[in-house]
C-alpha positions as CSV (number, residue, x, y, z in Angstrom):
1,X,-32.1,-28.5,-29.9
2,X,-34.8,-30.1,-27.5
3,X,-34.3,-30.9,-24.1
4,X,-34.0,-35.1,-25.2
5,X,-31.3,-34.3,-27.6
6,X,-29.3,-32.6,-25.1
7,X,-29.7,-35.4,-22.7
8,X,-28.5,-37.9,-25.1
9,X,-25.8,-35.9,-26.4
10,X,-24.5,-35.2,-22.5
11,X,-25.3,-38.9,-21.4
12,X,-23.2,-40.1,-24.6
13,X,-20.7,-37.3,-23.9
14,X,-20.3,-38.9,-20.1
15,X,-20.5,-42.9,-21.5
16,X,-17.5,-41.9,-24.1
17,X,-15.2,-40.4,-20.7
18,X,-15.8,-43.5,-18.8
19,X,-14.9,-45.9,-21.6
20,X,-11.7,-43.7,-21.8
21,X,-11.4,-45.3,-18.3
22,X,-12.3,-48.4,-17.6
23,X,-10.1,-50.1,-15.0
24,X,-9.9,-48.5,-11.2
25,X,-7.5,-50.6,-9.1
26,X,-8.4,-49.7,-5.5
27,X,-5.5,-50.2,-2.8
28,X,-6.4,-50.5,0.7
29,X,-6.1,-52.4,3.6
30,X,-9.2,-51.5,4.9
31,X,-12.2,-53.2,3.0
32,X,-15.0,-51.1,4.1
33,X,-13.6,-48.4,1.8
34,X,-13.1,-50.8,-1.0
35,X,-16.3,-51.9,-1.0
36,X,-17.7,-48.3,-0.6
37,X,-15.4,-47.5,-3.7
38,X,-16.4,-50.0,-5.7
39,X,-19.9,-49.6,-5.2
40,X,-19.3,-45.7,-5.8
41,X,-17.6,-46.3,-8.9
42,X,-19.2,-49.3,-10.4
43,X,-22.5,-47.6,-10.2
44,X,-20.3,-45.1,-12.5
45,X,-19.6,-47.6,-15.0
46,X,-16.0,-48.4,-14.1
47,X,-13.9,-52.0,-13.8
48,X,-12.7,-52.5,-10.7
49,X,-9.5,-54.5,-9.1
50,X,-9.1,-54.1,-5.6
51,X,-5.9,-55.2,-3.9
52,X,-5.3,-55.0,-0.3
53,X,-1.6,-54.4,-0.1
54,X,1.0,-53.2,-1.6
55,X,2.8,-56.5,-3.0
56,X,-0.6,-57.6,-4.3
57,X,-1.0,-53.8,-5.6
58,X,2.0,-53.9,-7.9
59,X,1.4,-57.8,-9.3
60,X,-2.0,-57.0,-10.5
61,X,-0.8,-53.1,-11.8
62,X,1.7,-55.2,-14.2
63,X,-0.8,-58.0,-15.1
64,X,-4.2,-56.0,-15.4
65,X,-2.8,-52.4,-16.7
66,X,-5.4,-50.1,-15.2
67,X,-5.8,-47.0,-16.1
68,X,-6.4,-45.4,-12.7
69,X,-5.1,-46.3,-9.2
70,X,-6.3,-45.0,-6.0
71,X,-4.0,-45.8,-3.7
72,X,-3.6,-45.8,0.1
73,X,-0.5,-44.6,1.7
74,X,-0.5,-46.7,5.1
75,X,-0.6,-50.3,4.1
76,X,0.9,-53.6,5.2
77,X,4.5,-54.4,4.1
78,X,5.1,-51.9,1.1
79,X,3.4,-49.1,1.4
80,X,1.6,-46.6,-0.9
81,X,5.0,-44.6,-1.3
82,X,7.1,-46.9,-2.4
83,X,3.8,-48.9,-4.2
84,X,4.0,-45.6,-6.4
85,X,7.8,-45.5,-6.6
């Protein structure tokens, strides 16, 4: 095997994971880390929904579906605990 077919086959390897998961939904209050998240993980390949509380948080989780959440524990009204409750 040459060194291009190994790329490809790693590179396809790592394009199949992130199509396994596509949707991020980032919770935070403070939107300097969202947008340092999303740029992080958009670079990546990934969807993003960012939310910046946890009311907010739960409508789009139930409307949107994604399939990761990051979540912050001190937030405004509901917080991260009882978000993931």
């Amino acid at each position: 095997m040459c060194i291009i077919e190994f790329f490809n086959e790693k590179h396809n390897r790592k394009e199949a994971e992130i199509m396994a998961l596509d949707k991020v939904l980032i919770v935070d209050d403070d939107k300097n880390i969202c947008d340092l998240l999303r740029l992080y993980l958009e670079k990546e390949g990934y969807g993003i929904i960012l939310s910046h509380d946890g009311e907010e948080a739960l409508a789009k989780f139930n409307a949107l579906k994604p399939d990761l959440i990051l979540l912050d524990i001190m937030l405004p009204g509901i917080d991260g605990w009882q978000v993931c409750r």
